[in-house]
Structures are given as C-alpha cells and as structure tokens.
Backbone bond lengths (Angstrom), bond angles and torsions (degrees), N, CA, C in turn:
res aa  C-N    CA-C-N  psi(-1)  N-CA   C-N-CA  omega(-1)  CA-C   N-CA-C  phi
1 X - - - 1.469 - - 1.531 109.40 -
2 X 1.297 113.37 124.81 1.623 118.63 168.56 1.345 123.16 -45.94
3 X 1.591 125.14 105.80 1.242 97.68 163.27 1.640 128.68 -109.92
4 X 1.941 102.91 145.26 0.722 94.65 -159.54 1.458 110.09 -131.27
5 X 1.646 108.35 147.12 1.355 129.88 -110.00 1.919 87.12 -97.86
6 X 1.217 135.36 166.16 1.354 145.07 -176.40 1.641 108.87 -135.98
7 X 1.179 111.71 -26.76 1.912 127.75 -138.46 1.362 78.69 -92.05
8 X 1.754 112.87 156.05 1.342 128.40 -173.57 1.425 107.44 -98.27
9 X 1.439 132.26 21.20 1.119 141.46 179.07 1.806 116.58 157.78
10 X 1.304 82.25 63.53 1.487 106.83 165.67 2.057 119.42 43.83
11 X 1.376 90.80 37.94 1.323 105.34 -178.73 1.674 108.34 -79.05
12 X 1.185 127.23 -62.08 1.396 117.92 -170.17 1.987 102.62 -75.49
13 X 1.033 117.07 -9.23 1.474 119.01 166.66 2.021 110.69 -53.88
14 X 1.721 95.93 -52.44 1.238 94.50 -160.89 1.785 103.03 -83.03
15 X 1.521 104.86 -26.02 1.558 114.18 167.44 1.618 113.32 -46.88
16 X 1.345 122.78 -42.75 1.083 124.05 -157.29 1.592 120.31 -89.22
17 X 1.920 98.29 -24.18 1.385 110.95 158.31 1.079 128.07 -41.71
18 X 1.651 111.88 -56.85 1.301 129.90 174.67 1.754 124.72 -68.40
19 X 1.261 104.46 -37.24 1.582 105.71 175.90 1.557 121.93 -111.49
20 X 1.552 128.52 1.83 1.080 130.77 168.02 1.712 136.50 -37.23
21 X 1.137 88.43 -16.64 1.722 106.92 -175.61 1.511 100.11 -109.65
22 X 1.153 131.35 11.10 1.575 130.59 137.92 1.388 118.03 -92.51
23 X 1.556 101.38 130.75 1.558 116.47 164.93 1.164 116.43 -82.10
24 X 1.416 116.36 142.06 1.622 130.78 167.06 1.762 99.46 55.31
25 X 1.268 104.24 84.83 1.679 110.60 -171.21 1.515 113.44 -93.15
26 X 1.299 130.44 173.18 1.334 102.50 161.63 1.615 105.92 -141.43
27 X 1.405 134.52 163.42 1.041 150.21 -142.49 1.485 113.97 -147.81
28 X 1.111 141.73 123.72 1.895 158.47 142.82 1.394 107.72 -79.92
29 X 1.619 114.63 108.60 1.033 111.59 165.66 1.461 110.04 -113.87
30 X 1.602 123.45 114.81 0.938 125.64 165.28 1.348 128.90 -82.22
31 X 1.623 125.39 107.63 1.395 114.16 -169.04 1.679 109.76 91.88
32 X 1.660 106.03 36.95 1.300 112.64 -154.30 1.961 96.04 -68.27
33 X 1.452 107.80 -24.22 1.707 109.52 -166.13 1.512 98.06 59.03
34 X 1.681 107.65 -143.28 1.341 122.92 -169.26 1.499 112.76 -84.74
35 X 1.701 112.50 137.78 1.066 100.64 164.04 1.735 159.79 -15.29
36 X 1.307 88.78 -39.88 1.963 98.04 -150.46 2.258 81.35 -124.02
37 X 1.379 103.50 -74.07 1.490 110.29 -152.89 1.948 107.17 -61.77
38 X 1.136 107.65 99.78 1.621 100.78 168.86 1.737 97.88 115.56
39 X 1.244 125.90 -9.15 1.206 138.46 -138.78 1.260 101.00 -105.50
40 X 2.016 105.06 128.45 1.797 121.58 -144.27 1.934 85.93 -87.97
41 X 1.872 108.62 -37.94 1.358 123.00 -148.29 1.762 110.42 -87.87
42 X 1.600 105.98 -10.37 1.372 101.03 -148.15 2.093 106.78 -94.60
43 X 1.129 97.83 -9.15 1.617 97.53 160.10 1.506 117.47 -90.60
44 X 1.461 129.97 -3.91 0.983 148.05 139.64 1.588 113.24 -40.96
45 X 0.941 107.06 -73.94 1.413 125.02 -179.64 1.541 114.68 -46.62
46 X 1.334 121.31 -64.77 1.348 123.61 148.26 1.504 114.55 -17.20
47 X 1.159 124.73 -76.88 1.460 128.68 -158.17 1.915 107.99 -81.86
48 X 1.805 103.56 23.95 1.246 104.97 162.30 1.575 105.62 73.04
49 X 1.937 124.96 32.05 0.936 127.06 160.29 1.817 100.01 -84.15
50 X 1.705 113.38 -175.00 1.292 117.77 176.41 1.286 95.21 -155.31
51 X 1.299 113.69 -174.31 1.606 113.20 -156.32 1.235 110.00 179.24
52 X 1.481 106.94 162.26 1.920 106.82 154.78 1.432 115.23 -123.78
53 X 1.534 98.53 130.57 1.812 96.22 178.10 1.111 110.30 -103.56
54 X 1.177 111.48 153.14 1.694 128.85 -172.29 1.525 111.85 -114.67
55 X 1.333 133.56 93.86 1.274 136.22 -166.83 1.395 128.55 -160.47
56 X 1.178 110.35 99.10 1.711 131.25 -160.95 1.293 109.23 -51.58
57 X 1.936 107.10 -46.05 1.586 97.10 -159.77 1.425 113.09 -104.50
58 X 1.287 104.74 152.21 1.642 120.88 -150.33 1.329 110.84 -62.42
59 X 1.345 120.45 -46.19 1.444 101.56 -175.14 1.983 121.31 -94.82
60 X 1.597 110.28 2.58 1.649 106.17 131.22 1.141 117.78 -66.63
61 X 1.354 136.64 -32.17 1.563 98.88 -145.23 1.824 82.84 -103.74
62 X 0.931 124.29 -36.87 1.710 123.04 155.96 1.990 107.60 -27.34
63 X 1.300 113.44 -47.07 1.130 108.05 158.84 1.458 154.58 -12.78
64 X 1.910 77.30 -76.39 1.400 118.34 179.28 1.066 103.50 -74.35
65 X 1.169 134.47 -53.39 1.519 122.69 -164.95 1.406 106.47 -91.09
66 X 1.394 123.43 23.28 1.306 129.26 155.24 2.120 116.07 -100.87
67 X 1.218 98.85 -53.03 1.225 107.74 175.79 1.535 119.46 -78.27
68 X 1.468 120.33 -19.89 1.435 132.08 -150.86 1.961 101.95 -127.27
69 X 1.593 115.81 26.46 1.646 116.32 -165.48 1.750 86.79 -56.92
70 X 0.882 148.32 -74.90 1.556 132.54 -168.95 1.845 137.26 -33.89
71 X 1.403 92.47 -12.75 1.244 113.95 170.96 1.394 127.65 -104.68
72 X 1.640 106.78 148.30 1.843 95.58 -177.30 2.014 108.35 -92.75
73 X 1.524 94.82 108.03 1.769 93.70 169.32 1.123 119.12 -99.13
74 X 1.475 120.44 130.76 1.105 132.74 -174.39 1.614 107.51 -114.69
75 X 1.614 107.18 135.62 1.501 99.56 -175.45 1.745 107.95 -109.92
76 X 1.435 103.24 86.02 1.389 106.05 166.94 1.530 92.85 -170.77
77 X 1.945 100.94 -171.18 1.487 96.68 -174.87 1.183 107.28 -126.73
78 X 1.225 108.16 177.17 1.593 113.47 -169.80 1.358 106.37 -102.25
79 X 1.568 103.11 142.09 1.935 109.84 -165.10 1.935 97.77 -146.99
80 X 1.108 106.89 -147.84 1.431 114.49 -167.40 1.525 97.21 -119.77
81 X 1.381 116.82 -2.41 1.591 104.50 -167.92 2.156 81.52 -171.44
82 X 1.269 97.62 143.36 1.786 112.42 149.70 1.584 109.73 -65.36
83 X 1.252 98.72 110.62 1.225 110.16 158.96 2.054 106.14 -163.83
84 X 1.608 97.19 179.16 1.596 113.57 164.90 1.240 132.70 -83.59
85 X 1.506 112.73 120.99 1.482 98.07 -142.67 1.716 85.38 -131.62
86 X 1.316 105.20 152.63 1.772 104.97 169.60 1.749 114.50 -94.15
87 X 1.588 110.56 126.21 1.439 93.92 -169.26 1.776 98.94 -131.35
88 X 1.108 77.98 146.14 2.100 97.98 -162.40 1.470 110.83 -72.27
89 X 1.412 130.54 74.46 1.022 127.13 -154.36 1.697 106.87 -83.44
90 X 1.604 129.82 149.49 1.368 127.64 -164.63 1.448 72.18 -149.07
91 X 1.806 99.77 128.02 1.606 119.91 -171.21 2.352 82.18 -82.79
92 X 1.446 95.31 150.55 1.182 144.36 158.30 2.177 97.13 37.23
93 X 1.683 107.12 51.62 0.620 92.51 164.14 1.632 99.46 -155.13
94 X 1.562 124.63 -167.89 1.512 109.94 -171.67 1.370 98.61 -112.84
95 X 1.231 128.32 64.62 1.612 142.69 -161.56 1.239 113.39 -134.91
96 X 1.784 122.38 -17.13 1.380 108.55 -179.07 1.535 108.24 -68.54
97 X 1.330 97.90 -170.61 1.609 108.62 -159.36 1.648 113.93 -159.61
98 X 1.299 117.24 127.35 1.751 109.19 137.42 1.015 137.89 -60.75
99 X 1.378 112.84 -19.61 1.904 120.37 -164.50 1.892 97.57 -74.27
100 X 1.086 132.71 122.13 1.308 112.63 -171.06 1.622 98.26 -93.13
101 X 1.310 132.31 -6.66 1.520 132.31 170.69 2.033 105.49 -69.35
102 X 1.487 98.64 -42.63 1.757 97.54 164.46 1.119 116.13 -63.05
103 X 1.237 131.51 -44.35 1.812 142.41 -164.88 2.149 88.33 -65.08
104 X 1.395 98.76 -60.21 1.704 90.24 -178.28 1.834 121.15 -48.38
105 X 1.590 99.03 -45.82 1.481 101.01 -167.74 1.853 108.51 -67.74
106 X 1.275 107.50 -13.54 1.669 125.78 -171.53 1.055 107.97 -67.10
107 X 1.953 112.93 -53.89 1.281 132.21 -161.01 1.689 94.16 -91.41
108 X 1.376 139.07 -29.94 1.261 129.81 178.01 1.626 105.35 -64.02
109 X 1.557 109.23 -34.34 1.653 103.38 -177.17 1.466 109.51 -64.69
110 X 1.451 114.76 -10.12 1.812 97.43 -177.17 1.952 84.79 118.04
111 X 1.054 144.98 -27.33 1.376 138.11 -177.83 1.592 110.69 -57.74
112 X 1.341 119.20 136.16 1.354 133.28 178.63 1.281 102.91 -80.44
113 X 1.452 124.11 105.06 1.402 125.93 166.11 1.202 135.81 -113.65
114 X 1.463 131.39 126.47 1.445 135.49 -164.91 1.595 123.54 -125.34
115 X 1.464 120.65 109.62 1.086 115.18 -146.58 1.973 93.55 -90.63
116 X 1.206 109.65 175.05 1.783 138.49 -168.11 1.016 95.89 -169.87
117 X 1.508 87.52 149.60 1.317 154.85 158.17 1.799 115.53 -68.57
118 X 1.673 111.13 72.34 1.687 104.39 166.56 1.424 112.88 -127.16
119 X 1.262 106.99 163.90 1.249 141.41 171.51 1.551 117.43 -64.45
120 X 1.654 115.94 110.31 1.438 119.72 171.65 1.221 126.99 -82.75
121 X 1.223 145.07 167.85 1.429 129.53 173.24 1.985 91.74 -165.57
122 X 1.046 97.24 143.93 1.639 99.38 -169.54 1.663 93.86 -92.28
123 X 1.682 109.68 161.42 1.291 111.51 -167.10 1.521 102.07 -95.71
124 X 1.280 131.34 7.32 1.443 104.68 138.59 1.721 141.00 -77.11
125 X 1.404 94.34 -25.62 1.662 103.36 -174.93 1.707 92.96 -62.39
126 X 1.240 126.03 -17.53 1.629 135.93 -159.95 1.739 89.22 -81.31
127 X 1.192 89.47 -71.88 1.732 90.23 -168.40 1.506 105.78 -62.69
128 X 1.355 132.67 -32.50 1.307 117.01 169.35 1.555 121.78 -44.16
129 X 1.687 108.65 -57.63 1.125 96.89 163.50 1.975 143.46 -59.93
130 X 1.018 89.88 -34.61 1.460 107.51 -166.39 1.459 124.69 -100.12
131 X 1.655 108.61 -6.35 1.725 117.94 -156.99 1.715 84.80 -123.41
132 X 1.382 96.18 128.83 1.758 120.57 172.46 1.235 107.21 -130.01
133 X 1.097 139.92 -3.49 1.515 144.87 -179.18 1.239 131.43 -143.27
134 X 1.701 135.56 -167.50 1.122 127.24 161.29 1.749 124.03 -59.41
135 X 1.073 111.08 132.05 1.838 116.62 165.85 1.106 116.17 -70.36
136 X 1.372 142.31 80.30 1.417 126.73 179.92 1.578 128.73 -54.04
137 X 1.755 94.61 -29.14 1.937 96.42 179.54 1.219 84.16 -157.71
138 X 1.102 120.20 143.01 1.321 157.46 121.56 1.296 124.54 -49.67
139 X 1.277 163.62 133.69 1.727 169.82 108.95 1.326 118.62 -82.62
140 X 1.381 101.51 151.31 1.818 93.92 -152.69 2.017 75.00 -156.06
141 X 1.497 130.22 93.06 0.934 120.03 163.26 1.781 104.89 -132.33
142 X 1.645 103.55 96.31 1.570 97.65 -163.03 2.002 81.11 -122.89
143 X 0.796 131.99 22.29 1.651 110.24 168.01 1.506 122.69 73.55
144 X 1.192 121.87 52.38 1.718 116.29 -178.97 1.453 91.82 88.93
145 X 0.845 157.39 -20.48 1.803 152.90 179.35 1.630 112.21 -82.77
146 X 1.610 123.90 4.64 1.481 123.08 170.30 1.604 123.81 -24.72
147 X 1.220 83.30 -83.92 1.842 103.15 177.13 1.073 114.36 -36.09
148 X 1.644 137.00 -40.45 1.237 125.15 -144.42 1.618 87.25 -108.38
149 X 1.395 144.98 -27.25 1.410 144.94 150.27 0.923 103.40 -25.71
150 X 1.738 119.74 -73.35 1.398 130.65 -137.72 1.837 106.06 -73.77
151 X 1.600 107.18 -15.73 1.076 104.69 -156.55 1.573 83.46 -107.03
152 X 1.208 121.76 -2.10 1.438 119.84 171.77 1.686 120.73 -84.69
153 X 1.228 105.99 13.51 1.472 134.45 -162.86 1.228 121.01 -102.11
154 X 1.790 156.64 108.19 1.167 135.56 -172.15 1.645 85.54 -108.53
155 X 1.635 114.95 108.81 1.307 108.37 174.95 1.598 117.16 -108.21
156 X 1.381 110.93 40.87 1.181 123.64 -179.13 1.892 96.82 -101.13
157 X 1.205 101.11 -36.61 1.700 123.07 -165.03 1.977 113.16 -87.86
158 X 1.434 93.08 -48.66 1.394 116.77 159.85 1.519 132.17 -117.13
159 X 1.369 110.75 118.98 1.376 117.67 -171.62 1.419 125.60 -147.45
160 X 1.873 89.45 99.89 1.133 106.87 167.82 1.689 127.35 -57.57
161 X 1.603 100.91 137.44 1.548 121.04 175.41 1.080 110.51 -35.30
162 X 1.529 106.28 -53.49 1.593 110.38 -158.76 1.985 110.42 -154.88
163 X 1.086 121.24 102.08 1.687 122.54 -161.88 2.203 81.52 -75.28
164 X 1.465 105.81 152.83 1.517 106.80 155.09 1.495 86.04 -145.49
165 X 1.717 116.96 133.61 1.626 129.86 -175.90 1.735 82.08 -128.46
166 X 1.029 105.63 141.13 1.519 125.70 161.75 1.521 94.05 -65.00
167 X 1.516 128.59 153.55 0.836 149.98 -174.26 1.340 119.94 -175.16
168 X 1.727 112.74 70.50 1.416 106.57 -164.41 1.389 146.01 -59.36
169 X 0.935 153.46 11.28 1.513 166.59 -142.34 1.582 117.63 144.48
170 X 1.833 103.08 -29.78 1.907 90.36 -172.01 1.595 77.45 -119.85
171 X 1.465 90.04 148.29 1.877 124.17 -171.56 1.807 86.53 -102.31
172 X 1.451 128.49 -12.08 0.978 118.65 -150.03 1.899 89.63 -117.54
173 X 1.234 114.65 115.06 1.848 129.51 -173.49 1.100 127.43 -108.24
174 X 1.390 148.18 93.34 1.571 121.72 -167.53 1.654 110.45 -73.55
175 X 0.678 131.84 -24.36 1.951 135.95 146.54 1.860 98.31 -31.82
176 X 1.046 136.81 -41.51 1.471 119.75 -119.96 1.889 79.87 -82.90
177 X 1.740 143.92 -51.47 0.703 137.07 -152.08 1.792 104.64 -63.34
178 X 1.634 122.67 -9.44 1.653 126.85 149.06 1.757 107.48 -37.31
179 X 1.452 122.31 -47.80 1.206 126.15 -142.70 2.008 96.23 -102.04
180 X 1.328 94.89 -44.42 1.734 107.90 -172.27 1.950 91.15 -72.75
181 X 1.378 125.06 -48.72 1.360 97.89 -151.30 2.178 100.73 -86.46
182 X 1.474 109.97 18.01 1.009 99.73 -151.34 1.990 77.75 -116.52
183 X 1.142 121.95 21.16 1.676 139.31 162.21 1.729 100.16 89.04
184 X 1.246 117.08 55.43 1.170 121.65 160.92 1.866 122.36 -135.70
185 X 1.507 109.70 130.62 1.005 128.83 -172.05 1.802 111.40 -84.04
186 X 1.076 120.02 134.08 1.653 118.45 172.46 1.486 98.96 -86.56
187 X 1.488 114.63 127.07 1.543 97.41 -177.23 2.050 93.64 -141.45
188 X 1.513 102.87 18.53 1.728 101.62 162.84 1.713 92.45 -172.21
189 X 1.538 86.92 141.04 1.610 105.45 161.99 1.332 94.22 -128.55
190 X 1.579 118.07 140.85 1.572 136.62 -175.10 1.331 100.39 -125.03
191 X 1.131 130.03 22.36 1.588 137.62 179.10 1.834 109.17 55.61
192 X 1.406 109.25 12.68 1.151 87.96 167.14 1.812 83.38 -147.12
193 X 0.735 167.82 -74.36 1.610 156.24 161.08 1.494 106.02 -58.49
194 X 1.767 91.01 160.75 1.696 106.36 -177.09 1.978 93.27 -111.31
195 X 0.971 138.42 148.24 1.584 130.27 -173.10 1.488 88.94 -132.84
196 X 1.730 106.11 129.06 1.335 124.43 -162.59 1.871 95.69 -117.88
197 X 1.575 108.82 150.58 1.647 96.11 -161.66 2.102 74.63 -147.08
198 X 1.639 91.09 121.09 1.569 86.75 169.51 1.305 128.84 -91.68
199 X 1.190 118.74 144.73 1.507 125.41 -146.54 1.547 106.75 -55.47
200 X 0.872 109.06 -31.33 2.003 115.47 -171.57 1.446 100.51 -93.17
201 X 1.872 117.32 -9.67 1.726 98.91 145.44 2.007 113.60 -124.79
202 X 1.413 110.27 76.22 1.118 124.55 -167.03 1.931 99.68 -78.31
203 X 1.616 85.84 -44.73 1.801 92.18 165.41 1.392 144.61 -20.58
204 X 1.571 95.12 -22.19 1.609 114.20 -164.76 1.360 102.99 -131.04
205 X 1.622 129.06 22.30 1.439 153.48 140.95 1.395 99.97 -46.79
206 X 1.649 146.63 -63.85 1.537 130.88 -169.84 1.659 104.39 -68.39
207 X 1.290 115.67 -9.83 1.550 96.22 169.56 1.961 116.28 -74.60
208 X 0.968 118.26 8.53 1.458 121.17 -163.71 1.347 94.38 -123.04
209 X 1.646 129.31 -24.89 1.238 126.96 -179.95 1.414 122.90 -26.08
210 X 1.870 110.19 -62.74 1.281 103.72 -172.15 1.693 100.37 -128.66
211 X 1.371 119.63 169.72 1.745 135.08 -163.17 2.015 81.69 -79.25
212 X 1.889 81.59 141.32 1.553 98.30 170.73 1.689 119.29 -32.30
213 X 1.333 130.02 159.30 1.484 111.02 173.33 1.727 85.21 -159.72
214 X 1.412 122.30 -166.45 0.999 148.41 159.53 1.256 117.00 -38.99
215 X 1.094 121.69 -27.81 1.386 126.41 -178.71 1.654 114.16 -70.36
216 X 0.956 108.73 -39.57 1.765 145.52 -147.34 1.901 84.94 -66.83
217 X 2.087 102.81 -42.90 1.408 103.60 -159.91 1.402 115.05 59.18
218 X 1.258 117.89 67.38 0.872 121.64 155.00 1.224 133.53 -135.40
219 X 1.433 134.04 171.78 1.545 125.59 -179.59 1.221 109.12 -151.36
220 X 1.476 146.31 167.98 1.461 151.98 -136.55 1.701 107.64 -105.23
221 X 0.948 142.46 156.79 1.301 137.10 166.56 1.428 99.99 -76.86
222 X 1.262 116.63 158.48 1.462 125.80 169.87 1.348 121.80 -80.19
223 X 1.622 99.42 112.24 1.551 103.06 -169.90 1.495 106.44 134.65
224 X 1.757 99.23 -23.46 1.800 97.86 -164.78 1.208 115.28 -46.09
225 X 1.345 125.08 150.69 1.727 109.62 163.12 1.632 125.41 -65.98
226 X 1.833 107.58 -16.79 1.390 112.41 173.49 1.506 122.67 -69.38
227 X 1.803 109.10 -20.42 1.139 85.71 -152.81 1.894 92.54 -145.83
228 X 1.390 118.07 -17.86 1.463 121.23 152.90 1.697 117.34 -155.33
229 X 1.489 90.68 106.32 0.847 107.40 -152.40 1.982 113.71 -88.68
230 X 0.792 102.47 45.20 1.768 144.61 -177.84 1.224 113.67 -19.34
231 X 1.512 111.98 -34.64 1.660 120.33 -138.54 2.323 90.76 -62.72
232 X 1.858 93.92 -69.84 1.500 78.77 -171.75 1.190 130.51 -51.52
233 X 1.671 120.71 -44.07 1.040 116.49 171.12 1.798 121.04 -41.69
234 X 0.862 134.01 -40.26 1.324 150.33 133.29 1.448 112.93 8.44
235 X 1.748 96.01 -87.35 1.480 123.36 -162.95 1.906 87.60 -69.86
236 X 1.253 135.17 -27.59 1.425 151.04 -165.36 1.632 78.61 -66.80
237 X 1.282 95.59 -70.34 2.042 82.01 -147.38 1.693 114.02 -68.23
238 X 1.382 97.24 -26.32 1.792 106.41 -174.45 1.787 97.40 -61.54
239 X 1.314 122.77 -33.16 1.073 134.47 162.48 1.720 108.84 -34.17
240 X 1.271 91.84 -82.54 1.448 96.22 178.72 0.844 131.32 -59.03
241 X 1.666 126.42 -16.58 1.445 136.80 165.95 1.890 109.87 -56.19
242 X 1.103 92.54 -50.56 1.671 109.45 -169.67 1.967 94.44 -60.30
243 X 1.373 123.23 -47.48 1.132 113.71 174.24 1.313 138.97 -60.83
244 X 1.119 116.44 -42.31 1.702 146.27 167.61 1.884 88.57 -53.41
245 X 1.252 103.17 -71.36 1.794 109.37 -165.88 1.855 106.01 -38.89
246 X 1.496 107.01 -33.38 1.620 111.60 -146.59 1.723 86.08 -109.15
247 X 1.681 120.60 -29.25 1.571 96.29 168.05 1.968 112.35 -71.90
248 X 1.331 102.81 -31.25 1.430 114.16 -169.89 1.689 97.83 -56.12
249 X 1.514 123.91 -61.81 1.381 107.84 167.64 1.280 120.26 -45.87
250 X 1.555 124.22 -48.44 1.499 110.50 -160.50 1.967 103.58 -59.59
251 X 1.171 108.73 -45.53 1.670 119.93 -170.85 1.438 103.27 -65.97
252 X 1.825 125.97 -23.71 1.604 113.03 154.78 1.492 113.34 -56.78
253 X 1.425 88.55 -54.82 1.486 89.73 -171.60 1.511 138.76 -69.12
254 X 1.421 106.77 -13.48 1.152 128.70 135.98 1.788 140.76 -44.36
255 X 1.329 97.95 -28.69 1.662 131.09 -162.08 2.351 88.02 -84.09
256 X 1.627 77.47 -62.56 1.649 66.36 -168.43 1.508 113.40 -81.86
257 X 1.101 119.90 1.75 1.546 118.41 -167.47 2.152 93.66 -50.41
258 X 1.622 101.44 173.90 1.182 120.30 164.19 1.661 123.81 -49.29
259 X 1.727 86.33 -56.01 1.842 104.78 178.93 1.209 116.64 -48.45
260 X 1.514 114.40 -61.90 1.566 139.56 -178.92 1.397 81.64 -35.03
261 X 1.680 121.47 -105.93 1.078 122.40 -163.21 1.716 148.12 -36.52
262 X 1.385 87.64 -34.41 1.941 96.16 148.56 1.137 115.72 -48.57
263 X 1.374 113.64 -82.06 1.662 114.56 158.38 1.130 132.14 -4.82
264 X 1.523 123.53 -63.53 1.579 112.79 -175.09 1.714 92.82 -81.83
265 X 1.223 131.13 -33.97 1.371 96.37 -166.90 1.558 106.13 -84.99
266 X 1.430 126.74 7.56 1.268 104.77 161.73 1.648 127.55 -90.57
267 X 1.371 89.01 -8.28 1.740 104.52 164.69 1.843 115.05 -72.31
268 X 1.364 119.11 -16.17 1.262 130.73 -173.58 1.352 101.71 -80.31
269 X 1.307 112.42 -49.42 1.571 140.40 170.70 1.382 100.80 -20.58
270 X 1.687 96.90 -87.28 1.190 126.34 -168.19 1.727 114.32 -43.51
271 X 1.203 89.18 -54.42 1.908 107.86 178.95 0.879 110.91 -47.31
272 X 1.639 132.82 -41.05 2.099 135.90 -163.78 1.820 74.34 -105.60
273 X 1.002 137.75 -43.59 1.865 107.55 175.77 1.673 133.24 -64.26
C-alpha cells in the first residue's frame, strides 16, 4: 500500500520507517494546527493509528474534532504548569506563538497578529488523563515555547519511542539537555526538526540512517508543495469561475431587459420583411 505522505518535510515518512510494524500506534501532537495540510500525524491516522492533539486555535481544533472523531483533541496548550496564558495568534498559518519576543519579530515582518486568552495544562496531567499505553512519538512544534512543554513532561513515568521538536535551522537548543539528560539520544537533524530516539529503543536508530527514497514507496498528498504544487493554479481557475458566473448573469440579465426584447422582435420584423 502507498504511503502517502502529509508532513512538510518528510517527517511522518521517516516516522513510519521506524514504527510501521506496530499496530494501532499512538501519537501526541503538540501544536497539532490543522488536520490534513502540513500534518506529521495524519497518515498515521489513516492506517488506524489514534492520538491526542494539542491545539489552542479554534477553527483547527474545530477541525480536528471534525475530521479526527477517533482522536482525543484538546483545545489548549501545553506549558509547565495549568495556568492563563496569552497566545499570539497568526490567522491561517502554523506560526502563532506564546513566546511574545516571536509574536513581536512576526508582527515587525508585516504578519497580522492577535493575541488570546488560553488555557495551559502540562503534558503530564495530559497523559495522566488520557495515556493507557505505549507513546510511540511524541511532536512538539509550538514556536519558541520548547522548554516550558518539555518541562511540563514527567519522562521518567512517560516515555515516548521517539520525541520529533521542530528545530528550524539551529540543531543546536539550550532546552535540548531537558530531552538528552532525561535518556534520549539525538540521532537526526533534517534542518527543520531535531528526531529524539529513547535509549531502551536505540534499535530503531538504522531507520533514520539515510533521507526517505524510493524505497520508503511513497508519494505526496495532493496539493503538496513538493510535488503539486496546485494552490495558484487553483486560486487561477476559481478566478475564472467567478468571471464566467458574473458575465453569464450580466448577458441573462441583459436577455430579459426591455431593450433586449425590442430588439429581437424588431429583428423578427425585419426577417418576414
């Protein structure tokens, strides 16, 4: 069976190398955003994995619990403690933020930013409630907010297979010794995540060896930016839909006017003269 890929840089490809030969898996997505577009968990999901998503803003996580009923969504974020927190919301992209030094540099680039009012809850009180089994992966892509997750974490109690944190350009974290002294090894940076492998499953280290390939069988969701890249062409034709639709009224409306109809019957006129 093809699998086919969702992740914005071949993250659940290389996940799936490694854990494919588990049935009914389960998954923490912190910072899950939208279901389907960009999404590390959602070929997971397909193949009858389940999960918990973690996602503050309303019309993802409205999403999720539309597209995602097998999964537990929770609409708040993950911190070091429950509390009220202000969170930097950036409409329809995966850029908002807690860090309010990110929320500034966002809004200096020209980004529309709107701050809220959510609810924290640390990611153990999460798995207390919600975790009966093994964690196979963990994801942790919350924007400058690392540390305060990670430290919201008892990973002595819960222990994920495999942590993946976005880590955009630097491989290098002052958080990261949270993740290393708590028995996890860094064993890939892809320049945009760091992929964490826990020591008692080190076994599943040669799946990270080498970058997805042909082997993997896989192919892009429709729409990917790698592989069809759709969107304008898209926004192109709906374009043209809207034009066609709005001459097609004017030329009805044209059809019945007064004028129109003088017109043809003086052409009728003309025709039997």
């Amino acid at each position: 069976m093809t699998f086919i890929s969702y992740a914005q840089n071949f993250e659940d490809i290389r996940l799936w190398r490694a854990l494919k030969y588990y049935d009914n898996g389960f998954y923490i997505d912190v910072g899950a955003n939208q279901p389907t577009l960009d999404s590390v968990t959602k070929a997971f999901y397909e193949r009858g994995w389940t999960g918990i998503n973690i996602e503050p803003i309303q019309t993802y996580y409205d999403a999720l619990c539309t597209e995602r009923p097998n999964d537990i969504n929770l609409q708040c974020v993950a911190s070091d403690k429950a509390q009220d927190l202000t969170f930097y919301a950036i409409a329809d992209t995966g850029m908002s933020t807690l860090e309010p030094s990110v929320a500034k540099e966002r809004l200096d680039a020209g980004l529309e930013v709107r701050s809220q009012t959510v609810q924290s809850r640390s990611l153990s009180s999460i798995c207390e409630e919600h975790v009966n089994g093994p964690i196979h992966f963990l994801k942790i892509d919350v924007e400058g907010h690392e540390e305060s997750v990670l430290r919201g974490m008892d990973f002595t109690r819960w222990r994920p297979w495999i942590i993946v944190i976005e880590t955009p350009w630097a491989r290098d974290q002052a958080w990261e010794p949270l993740v290393v002294d708590a028995g996890y090894q860094a064993v890939l940076f892809d320049g945009l995540n760091t992929f964490y492998l826990a020591e008692e499953h080190l076994h599943l280290k040669g799946a990270f060896d080498i970058a997805p390939c042909n082997l993997d069988e896989f192919r892009f969701c429709y729409g990917h930016r790698f592989s069809h890249p759709v969107q304008e062409l898209e926004d192109a034709l709906e374009a043209e839909r809207e034009r066609a639709n709005s001459l097609e009224a004017q030329l009805h409306a044209m059809r019945n006017s007064r004028s129109w109809r003088a017109v043809e019957k003086l052409k009728k006129v003309l025709v039997r003269a």
